[in-house]
N, CA, C and O of each residue as an XYZ file, in Angstrom:
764
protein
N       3.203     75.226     31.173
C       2.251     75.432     32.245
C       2.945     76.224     33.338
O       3.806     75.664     34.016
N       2.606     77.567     33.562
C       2.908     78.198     34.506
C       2.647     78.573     35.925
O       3.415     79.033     36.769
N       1.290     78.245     35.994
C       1.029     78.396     37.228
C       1.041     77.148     38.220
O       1.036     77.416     39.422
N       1.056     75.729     37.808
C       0.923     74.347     38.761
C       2.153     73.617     37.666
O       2.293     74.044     36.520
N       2.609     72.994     37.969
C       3.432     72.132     37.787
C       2.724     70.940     37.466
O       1.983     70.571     38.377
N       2.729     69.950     36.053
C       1.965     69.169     35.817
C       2.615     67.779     36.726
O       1.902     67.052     37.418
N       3.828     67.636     36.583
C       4.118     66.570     37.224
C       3.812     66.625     38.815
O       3.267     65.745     39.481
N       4.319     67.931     39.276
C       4.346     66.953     40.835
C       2.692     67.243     41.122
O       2.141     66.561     41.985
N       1.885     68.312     40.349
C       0.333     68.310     40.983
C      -0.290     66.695     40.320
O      -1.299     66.034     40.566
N       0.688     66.536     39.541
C      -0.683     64.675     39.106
C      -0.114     64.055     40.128
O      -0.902     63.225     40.582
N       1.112     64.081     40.822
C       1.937     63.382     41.671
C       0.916     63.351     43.416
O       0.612     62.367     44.091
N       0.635     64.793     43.665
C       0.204     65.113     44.752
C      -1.559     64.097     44.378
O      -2.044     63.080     44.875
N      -1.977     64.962     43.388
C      -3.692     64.540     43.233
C      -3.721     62.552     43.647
O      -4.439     61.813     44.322
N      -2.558     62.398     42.819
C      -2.353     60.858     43.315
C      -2.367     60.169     44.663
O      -3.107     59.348     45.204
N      -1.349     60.770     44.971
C      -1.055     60.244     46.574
C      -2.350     60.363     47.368
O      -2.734     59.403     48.036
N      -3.229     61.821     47.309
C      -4.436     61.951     48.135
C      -5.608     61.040     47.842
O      -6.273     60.441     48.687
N      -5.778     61.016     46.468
C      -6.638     60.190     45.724
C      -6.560     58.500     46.350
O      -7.532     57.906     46.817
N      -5.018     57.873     46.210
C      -5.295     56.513     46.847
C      -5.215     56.691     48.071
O      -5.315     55.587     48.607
N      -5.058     57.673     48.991
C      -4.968     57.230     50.298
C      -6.927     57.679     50.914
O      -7.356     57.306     52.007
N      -7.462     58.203     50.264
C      -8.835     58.442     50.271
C      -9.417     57.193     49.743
O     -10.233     56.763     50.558
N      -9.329     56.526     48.815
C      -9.470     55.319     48.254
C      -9.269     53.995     49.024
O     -10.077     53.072     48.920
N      -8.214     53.934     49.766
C      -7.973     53.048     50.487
C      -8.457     53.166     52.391
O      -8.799     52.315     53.211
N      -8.257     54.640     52.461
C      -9.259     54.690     53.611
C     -10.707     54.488     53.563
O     -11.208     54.127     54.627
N     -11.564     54.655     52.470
C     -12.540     54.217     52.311
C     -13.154     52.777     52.603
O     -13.980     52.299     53.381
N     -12.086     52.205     51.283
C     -12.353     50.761     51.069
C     -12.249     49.804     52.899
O     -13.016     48.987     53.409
N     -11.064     50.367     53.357
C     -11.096     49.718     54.845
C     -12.322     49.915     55.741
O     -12.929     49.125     56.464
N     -12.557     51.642     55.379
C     -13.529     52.011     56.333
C     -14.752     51.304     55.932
O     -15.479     50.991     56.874
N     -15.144     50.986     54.773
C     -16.334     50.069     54.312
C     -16.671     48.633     54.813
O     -17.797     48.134     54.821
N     -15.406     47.997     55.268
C     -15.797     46.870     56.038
C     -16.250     46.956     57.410
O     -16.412     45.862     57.951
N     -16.465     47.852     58.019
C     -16.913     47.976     59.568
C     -18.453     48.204     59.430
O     -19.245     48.176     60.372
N     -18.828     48.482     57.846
C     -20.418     48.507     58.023
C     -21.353     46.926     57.895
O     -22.557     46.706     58.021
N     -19.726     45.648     57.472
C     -20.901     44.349     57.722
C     -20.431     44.204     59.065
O     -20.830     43.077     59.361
N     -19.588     44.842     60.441
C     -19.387     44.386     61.409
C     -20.554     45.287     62.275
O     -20.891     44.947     63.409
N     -21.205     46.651     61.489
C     -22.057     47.398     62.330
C     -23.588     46.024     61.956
O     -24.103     45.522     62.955
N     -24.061     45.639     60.707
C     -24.868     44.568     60.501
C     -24.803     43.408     61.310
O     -25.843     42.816     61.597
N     -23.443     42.924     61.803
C     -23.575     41.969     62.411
C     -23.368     41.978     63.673
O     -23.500     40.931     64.306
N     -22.917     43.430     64.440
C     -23.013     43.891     65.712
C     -24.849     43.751     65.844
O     -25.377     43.029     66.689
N     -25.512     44.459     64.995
C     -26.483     44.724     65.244
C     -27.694     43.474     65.625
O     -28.527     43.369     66.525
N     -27.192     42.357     64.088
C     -27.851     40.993     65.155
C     -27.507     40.647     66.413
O     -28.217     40.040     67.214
N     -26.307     41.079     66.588
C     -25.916     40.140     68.031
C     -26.760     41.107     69.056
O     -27.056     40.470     70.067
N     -27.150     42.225     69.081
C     -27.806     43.066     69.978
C     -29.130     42.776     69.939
O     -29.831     42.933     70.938
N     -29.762     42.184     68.430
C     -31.425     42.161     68.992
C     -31.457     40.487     69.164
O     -32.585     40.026     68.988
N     -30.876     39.937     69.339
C     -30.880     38.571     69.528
C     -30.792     38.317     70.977
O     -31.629     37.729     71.662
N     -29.861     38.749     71.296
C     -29.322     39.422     72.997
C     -30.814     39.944     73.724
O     -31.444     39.512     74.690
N     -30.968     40.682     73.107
C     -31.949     41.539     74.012
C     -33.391     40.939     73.675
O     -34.263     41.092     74.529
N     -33.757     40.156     72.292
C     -34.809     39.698     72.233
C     -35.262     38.661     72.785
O     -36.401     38.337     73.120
N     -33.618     37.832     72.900
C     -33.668     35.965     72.586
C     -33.583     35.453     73.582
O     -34.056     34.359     73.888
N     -32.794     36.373     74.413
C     -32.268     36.569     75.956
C     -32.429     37.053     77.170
O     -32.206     36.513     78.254
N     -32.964     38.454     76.842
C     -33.484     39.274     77.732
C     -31.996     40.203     78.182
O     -32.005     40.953     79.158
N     -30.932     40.035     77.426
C     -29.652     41.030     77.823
C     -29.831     42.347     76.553
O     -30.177     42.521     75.385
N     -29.218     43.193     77.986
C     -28.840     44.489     77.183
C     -27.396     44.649     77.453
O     -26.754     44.103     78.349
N     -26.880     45.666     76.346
C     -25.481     46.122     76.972
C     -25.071     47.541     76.065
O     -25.048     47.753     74.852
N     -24.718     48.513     77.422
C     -25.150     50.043     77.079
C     -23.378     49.646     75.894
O     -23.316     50.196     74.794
N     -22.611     49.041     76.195
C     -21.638     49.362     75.456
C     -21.456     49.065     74.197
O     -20.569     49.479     73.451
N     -22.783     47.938     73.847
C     -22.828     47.165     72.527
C     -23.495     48.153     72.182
O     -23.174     48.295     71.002
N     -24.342     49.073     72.473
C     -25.467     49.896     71.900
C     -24.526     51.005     71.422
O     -24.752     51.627     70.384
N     -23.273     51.280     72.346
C     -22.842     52.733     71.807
C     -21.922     51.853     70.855
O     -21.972     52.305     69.710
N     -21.124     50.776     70.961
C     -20.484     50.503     69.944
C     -20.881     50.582     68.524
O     -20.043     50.683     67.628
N     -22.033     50.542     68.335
C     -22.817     51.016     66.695
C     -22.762     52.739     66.729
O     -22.441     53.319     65.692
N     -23.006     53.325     67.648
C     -22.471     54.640     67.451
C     -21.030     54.924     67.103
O     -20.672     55.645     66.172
N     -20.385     54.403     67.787
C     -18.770     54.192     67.231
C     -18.757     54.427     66.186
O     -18.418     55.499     65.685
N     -19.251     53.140     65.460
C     -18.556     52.555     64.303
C     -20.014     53.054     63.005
O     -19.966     52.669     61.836
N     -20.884     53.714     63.416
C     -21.642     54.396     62.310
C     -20.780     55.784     62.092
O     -20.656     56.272     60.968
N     -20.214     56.357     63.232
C     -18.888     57.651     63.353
C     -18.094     57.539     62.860
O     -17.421     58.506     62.502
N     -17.737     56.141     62.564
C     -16.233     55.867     61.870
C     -16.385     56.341     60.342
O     -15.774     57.123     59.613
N     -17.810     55.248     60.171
C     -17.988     55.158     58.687
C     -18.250     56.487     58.089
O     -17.702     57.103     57.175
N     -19.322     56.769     58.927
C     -19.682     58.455     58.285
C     -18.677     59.774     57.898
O     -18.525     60.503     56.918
N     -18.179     59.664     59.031
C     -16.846     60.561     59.124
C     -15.519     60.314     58.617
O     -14.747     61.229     58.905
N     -14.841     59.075     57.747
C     -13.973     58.823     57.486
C     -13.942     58.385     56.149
O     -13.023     58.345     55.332
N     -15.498     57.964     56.067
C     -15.713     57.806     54.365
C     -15.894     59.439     53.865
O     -14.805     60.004     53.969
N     -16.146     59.654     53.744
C     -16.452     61.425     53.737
C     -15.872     61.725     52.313
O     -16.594     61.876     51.328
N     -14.355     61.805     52.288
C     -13.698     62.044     51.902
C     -13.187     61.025     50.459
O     -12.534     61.486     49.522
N     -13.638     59.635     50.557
C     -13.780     58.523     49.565
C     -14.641     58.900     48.677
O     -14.419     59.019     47.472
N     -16.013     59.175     49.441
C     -17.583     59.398     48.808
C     -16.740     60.864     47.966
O     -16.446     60.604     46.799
N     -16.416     62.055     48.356
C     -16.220     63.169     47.334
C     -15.431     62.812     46.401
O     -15.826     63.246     45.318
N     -13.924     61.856     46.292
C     -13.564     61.437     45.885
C     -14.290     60.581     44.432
O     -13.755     60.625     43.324
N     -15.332     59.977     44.662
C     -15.866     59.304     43.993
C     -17.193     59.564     43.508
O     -17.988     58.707     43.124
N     -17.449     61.268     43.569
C     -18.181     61.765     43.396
C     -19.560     60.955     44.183
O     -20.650     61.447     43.890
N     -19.570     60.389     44.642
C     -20.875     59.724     45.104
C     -21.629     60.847     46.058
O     -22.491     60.287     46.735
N     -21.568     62.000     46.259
C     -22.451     62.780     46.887
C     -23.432     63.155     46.342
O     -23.564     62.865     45.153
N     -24.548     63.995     47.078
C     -25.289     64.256     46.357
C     -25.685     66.009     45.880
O     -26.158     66.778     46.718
N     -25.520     66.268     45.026
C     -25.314     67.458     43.951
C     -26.828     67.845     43.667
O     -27.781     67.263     43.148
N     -26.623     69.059     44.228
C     -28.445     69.983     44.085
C     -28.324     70.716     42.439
O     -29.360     70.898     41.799
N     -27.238     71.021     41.980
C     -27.192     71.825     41.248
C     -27.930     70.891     39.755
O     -27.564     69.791     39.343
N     -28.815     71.597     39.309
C     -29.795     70.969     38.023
C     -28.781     71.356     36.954
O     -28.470     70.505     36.120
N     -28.210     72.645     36.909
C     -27.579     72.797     35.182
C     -26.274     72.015     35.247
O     -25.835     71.533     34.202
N     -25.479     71.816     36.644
C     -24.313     71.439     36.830
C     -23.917     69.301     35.856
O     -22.898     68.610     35.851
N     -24.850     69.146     35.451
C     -24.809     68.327     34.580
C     -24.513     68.494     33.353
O     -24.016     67.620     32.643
N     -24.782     69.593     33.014
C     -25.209     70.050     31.486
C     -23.972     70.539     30.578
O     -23.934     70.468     29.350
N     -22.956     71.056     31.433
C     -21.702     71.656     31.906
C     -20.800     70.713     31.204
O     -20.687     69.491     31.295
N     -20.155     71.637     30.444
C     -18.704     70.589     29.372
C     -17.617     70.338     30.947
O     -17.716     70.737     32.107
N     -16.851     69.678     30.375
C     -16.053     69.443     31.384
C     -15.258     70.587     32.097
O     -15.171     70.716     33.318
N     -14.685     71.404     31.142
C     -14.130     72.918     31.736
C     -14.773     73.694     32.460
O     -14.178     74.462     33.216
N     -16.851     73.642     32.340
C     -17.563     74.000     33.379
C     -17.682     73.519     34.217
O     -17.998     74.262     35.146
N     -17.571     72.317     34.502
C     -17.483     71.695     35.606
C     -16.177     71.793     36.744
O     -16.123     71.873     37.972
N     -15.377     71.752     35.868
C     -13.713     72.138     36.405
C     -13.770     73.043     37.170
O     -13.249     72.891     38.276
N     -14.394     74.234     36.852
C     -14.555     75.468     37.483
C     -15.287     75.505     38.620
O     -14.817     75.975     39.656
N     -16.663     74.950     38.531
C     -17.821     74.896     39.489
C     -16.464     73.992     40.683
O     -16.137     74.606     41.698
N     -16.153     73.314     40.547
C     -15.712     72.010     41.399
C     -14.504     72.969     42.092
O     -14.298     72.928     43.305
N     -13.821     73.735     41.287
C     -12.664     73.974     41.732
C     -13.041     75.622     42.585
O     -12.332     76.104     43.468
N     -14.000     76.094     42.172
C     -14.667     77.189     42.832
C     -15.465     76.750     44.488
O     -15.368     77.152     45.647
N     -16.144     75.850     43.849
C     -16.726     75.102     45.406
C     -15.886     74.736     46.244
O     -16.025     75.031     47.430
N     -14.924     74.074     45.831
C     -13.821     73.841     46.863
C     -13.008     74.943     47.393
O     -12.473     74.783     48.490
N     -12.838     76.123     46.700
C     -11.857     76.874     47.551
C     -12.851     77.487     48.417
O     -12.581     77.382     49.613
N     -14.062     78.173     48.099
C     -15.275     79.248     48.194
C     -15.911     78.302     49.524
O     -15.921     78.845     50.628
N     -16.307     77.235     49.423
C     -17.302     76.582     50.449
C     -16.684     75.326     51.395
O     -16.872     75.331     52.611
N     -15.907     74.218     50.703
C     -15.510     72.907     51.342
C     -14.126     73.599     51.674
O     -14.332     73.894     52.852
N     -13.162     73.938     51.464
C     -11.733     74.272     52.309
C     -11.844     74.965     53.529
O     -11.403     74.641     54.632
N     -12.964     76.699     52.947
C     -13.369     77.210     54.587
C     -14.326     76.581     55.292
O     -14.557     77.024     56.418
N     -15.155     75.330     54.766
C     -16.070     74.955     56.336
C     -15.418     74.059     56.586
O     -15.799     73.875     57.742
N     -14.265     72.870     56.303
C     -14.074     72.069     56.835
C     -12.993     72.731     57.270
O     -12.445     71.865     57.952
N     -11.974     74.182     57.364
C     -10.937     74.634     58.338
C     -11.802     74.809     58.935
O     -11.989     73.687     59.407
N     -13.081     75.859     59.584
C     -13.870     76.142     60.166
C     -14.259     74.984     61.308
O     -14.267     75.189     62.522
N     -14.539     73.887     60.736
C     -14.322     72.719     61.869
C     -13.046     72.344     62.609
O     -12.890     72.226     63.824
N     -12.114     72.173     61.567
C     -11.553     71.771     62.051
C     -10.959     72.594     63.287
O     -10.454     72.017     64.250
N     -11.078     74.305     63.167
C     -10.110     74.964     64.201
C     -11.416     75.175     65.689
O     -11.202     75.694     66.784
N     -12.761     74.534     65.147
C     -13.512     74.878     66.132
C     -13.943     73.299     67.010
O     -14.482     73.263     68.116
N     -13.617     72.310     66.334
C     -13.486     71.248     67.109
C     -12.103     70.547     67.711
O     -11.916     69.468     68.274
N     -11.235     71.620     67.351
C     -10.110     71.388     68.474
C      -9.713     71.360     69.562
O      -8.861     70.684     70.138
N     -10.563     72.363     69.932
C     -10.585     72.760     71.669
C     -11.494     71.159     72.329
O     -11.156     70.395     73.234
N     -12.618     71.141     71.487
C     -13.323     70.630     71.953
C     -12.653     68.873     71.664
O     -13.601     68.185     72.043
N     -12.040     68.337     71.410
C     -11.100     67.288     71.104
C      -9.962     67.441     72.249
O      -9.954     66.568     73.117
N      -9.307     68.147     72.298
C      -8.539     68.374     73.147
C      -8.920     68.235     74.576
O      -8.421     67.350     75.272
N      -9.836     69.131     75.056
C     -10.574     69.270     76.168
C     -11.054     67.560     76.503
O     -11.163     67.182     77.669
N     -11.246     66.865     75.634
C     -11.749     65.317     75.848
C     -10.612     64.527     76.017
O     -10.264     63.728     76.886
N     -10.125     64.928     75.005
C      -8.198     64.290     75.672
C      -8.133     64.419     77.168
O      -8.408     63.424     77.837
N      -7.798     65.537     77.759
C      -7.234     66.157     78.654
C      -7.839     65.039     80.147
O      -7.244     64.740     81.182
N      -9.083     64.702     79.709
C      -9.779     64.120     80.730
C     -10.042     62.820     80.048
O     -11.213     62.441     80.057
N      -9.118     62.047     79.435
C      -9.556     61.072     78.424
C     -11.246     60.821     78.811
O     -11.464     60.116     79.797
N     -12.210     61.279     78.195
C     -13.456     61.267     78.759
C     -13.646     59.621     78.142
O     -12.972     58.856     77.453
N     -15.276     59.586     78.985
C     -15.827     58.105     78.583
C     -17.066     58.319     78.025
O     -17.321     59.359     77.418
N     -17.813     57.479     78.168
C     -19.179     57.295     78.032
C     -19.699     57.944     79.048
O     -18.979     57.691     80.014
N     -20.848     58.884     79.469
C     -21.952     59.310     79.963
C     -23.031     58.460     80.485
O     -24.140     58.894     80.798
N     -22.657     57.202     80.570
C     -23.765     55.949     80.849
C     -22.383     54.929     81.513
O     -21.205     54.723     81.220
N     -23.207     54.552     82.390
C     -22.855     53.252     83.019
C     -22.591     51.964     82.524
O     -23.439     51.244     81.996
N     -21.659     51.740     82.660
C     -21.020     50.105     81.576
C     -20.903     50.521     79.649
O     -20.900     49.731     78.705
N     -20.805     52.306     79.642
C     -20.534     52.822     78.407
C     -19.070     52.216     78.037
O     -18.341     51.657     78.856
N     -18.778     52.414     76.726
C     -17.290     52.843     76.596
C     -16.951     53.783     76.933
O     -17.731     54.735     76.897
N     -15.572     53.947     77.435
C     -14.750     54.488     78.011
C     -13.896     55.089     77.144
O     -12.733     55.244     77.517
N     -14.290     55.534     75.853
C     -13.293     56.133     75.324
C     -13.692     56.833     74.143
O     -13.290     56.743     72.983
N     -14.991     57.900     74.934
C     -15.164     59.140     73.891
C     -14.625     60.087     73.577
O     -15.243     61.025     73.073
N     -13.288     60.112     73.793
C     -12.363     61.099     73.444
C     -11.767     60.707     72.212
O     -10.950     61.509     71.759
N     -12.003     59.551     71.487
C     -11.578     59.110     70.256
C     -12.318     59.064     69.424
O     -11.990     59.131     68.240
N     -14.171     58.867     70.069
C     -15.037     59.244     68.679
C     -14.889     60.259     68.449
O     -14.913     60.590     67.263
N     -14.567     61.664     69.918
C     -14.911     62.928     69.523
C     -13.890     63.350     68.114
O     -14.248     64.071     67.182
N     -12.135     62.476     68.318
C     -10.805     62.908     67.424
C     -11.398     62.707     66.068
O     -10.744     63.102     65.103
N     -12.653     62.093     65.864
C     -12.761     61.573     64.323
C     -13.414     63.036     63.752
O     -13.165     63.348     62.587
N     -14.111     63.774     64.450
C     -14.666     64.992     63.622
C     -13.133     65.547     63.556
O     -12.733     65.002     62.527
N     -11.806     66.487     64.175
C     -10.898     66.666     63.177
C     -10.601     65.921     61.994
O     -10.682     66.459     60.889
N     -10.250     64.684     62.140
C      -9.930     63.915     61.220
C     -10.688     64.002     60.217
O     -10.213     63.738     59.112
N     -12.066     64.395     60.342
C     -12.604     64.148     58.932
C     -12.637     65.137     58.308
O     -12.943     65.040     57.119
N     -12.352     66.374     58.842
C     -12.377     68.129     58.430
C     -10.677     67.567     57.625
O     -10.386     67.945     56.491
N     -10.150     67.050     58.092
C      -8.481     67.030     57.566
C      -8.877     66.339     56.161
O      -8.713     66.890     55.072
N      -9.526     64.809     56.382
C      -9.770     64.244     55.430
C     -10.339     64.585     54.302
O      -9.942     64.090     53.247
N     -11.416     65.533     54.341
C     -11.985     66.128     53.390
C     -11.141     67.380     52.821
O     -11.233     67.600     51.613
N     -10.403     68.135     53.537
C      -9.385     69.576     52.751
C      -8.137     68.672     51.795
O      -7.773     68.925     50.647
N      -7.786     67.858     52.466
C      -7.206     66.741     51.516
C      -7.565     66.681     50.474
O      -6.908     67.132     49.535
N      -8.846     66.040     50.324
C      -9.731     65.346     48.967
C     -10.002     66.698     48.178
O      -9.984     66.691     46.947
N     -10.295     68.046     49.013
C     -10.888     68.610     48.456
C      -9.612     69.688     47.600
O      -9.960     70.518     46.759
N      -8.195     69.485     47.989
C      -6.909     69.832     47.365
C      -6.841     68.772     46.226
O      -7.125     69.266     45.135
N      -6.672     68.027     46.206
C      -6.625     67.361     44.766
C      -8.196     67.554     43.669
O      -8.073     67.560     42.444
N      -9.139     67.652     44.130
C      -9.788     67.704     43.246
C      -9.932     69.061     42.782
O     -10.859     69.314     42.013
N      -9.152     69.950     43.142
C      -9.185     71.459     42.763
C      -8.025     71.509     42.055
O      -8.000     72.388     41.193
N      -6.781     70.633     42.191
C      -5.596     70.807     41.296
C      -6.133     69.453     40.093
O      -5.760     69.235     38.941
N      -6.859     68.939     40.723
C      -7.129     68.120     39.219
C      -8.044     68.973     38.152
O      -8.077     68.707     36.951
N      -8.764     70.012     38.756
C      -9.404     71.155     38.163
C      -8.813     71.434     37.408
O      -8.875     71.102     36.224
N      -7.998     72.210     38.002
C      -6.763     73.063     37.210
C      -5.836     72.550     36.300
O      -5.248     73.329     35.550
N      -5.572     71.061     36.250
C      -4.905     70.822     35.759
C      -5.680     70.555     33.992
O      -5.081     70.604     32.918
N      -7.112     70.288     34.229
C      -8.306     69.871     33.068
C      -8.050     71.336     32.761
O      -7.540     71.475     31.649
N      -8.316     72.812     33.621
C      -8.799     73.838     32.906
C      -7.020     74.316     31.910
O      -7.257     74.706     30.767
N      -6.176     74.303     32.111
C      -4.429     74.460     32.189
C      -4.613     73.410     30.677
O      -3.613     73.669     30.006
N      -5.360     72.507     30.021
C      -5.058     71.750     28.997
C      -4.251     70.450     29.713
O      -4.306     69.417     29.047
N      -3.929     70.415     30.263
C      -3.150     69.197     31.196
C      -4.212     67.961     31.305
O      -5.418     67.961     31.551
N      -3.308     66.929     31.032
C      -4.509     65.775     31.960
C      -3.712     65.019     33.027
O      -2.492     65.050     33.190
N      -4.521     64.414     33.644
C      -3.667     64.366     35.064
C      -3.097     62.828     34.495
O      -3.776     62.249     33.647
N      -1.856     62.216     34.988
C      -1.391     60.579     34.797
C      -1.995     59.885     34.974
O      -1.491     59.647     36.072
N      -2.743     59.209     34.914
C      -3.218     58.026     35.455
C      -2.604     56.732     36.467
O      -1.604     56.049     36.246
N      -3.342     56.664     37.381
C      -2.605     55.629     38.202
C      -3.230     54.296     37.956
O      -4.294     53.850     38.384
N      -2.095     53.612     36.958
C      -3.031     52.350     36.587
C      -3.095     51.597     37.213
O      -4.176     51.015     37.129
N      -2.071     51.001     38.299
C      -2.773     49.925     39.710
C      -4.144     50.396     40.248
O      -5.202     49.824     39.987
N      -4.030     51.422     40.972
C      -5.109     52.152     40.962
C      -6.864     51.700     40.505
O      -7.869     51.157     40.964
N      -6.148     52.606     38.858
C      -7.398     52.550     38.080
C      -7.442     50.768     38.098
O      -8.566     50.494     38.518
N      -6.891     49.829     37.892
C      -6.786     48.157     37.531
C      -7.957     47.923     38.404
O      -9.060     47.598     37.965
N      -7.618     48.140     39.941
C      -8.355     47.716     41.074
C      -9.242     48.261     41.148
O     -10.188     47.475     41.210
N      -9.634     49.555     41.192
C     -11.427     50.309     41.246
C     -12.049     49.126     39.965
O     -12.656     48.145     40.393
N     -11.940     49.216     39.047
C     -12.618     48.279     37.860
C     -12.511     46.795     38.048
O     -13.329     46.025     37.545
N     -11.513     46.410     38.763
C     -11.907     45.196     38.764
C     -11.933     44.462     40.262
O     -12.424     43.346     40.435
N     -11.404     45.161     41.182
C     -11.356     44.825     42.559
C     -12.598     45.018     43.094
O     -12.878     44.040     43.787
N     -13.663     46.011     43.089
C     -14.694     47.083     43.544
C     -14.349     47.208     44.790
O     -13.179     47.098     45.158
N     -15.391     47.466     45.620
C     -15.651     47.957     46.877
C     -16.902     47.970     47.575
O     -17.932     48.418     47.070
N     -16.832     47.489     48.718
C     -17.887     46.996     49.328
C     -18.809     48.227     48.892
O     -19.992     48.263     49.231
């Protein structure tokens, strides 16, 4: 194999693969704390007659977390959702291609594209650690804003291994298997 190196690209696809895997799986538990944020808010406000602007943005938070940090799990795990009708139909080497074409062609340049255009704008929120825009908000929207880099990072990540795992299917290669890994997706699941 001349052009990728089979060992250290199954080596690399690995490392990105569980750390997408495991950021997921963490990031998945904040959606029974957004469920159970959410009783405590209409209970509050129904049961009680309290509001609180910070409990309200705290579900914005943490719907930001999930959305933006799973991102990269969900492609990982193919769980997105795919317009393409023939892209089923496709032996695996067609698929290899489509996947490994989409990723260089569309997901590497829009998520650099974010990432170099929500920098300023991350930064600029730093600079003034900004807050909430509301009264008795949180005070610390300069950290929801850090999660859009993070998730442009998170996804060129995901979207580098699944283009050398491409290559490595189209190359005759198959990638190692990580059997802790694989053990736990099958028998551990995920929320």
């Amino acid at each position: 194999m001349s052009a990728i190196n089979r060992p250290v690209s199954g080596h690399i696809v690995n490392i990105i693969d569980t750390f997408s895997e495991y950021t997921g799986r963490a990031v998945s538990w904040l959606t029974i704390a957004m469920m159970l944020l959410s009783c405590v808010i209409v209970v509050l406000r129904y049961g009680f007659n309290i509001g609180s602007v910070a409990l309200q943005e705290s579900m914005t938070y943490l719907h930001a977390t999930v959305f933006l940090l799973a991102a990269a799990y969900t492609f990982k795990n193919d769980g997105h959702v795919r317009v393409d009708i023939f892209y089923r139909e496709y032996s695996p080497e067609g698929k290899a291609w489509v996947n490994a074409l989409g990723n260089l062609i569309f997901l590497i340049p829009m998520c650099s594209f974010l990432l170099i255009t929500s920098w300023g704008y991350v930064a600029n929120s730093w600079a003034i650690l900004e807050g909430s825009p509301h009264a008795n908000g949180i005070p610390a929207l300069f950290l929801l804003k850090s999660l859009i880099p993070l998730a442009a990072i998170t996804l060129i990540l995901q979207a580098i291994a699944d283009t050398l795992r491409s290559f490595l299917l189209l190359t005759g290669n198959t990638l190692p298997a990580d059997k802790e890994l694989e053990e736990e997706q099958h028998h551990g699941g995920v929320l």
